[in-house]
N, C-alpha and C positions, 0 to 999 in steps of 0.2 A: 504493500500500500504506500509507501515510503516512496517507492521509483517509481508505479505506476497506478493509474487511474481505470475505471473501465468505462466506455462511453456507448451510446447508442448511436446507429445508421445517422441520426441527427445531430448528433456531436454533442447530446446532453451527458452528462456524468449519472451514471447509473447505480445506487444504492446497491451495497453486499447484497440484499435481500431478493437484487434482480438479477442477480448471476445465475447463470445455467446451474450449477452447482445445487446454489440455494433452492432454485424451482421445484429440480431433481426431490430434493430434500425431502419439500414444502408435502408435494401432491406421490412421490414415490412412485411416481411415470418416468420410464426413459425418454430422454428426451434428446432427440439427434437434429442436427444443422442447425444449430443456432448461433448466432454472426453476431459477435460482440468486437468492438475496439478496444485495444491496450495501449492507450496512452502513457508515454515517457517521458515524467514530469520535469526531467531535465531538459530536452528539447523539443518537445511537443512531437515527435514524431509517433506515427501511430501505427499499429501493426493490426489488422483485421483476421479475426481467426474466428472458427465455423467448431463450435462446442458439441461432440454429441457424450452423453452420460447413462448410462444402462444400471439400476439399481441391484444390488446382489440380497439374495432373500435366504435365510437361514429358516427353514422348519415357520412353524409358528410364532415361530419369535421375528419373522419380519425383517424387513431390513438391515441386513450387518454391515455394506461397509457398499462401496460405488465404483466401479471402472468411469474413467473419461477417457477420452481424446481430444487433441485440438487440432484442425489444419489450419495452417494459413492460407489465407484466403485473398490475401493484399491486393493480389494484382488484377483479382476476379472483381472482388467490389469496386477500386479505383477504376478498370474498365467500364463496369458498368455504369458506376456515376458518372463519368465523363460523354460516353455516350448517349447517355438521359441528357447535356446539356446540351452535345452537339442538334439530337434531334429535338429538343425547343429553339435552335437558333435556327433550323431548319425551316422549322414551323415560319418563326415568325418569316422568314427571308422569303417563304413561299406569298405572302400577302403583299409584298410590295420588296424592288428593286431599288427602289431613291438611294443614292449614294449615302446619304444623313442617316436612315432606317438602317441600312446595311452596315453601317462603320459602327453604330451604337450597338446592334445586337451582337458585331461580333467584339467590340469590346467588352462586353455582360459578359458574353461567354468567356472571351479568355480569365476576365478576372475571376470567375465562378473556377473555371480549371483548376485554377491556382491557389485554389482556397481550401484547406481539408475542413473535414465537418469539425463545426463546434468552435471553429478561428474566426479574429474579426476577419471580413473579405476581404480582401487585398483590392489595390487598386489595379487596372490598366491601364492603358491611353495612347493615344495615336500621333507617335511625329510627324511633322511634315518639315524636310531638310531640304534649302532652298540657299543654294550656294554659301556663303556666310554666316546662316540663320537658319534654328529650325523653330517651327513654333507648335504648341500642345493643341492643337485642334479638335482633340475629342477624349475624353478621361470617364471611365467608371469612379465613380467614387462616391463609398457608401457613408463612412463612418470619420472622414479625413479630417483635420482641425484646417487644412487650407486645400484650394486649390486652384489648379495651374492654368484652366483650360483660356486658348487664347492667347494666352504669351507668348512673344517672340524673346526668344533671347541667341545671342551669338554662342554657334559652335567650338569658337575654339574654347568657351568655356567651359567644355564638357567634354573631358579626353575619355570617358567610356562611348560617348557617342561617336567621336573621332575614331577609337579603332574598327566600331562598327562597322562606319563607312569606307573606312581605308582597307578593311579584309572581306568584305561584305559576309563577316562569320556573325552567330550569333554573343554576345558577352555576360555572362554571369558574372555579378559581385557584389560582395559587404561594402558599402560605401564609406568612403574614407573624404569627408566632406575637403580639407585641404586642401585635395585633388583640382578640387573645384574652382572656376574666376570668382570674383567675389559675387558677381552678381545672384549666379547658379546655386552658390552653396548657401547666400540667406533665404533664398528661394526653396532650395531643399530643405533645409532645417525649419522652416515653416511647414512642410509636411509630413516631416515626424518620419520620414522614409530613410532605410536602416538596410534593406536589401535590394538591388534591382535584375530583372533577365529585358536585357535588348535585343530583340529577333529584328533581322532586318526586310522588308519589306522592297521588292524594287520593280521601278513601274516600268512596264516595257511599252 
């Protein structure tokens, strides 16, 4: 209980009493595939594992003791959740083409990707890099204390954007505000933003 938490498909925190285990216990029914999180209070990372629990019966005297097993199940859930967002992005995309409707759901979506159950949502947002300048022209943002959408600010003030563009690779990183011209980094420090991924997008 110390290193870990157990959470539900919804990222609530689930009470000893709602453990497979406990169920087991409670009603003395075996009880198979049942999909709990184990959250890692050290960095929130979270492992999805599929509980099944078969009760051992001694004579009349009932219940003596329980077999369990666990599988992980990680890669099965996160597929499926990510696919439940894709086909709501689907959905809506299917209603209308406008470039404004189509930048917005798929910014939802990627910030929804990026988000595990039970975390504030992350943000996304859409640059647009126009020689000298990129500016934020479109941002998810559910929970943010500021935000950016709209701004232009100069490139060279932002050397994670720079290698973007200079390798046309994607860039992962802990943000090291320093890094930053001054403009960019009182600008980021107003967003409370701590990790970034830059996938680069390019228009043919």
């Amino acid at each position: 209980a110390e290193r870990w938490e157990r959470i539900g498909a919804d990222g609530s925190i689930l009470p000893e009493d709602q453990s497979p285990l406990s169920a087991a216990m409670r009603t003395g029914l075996a009880t198979e595939g049942i999909v709990m999180g184990m959250r890692r209070r050290s960095d929130k990372a979270i492992r999805w594992l599929s509980f099944s629990i078969v009760p051992i019966r001694q004579g009349q005297r009932g219940v003596s003791r329980y077999v369990s097993s666990a599988t992980d199940v990680t890669e099965r859930v996160d597929s499926t959740r990510e696919m439940r967002i894709l086909s709501e992005a689907s959905a809506s995309l299917a209603a209308s083409l406008e470039p404004a409707v189509v930048i917005r759901t798929l910014i939802k979506a990627a910030a929804r990707m990026c988000s595990a159950p039970g975390e504030q949502q992350r943000r996304a947002q859409l640059f647009v890099i126009d020689g000298a300048l990129f500016t934020i022209v479109a941002e998810d943002d559910v929970e943010s204390t500021a935000t950016l959408e709209g701004v232009s600010l100069p490139l060279s003030e932002h050397p994670y954007l720079q290698r973007v563009v200079a390798n046309k690779e994607a860039v992962v990183a802990a943000l090291d505000y320093t890094e930053f011209g001054a403009a960019i980094a009182s600008a980021m420090r107003k967003t409370e933003v701590r990790s970034c991924a830059w996938i680069p997008i390019e228009q043919m």
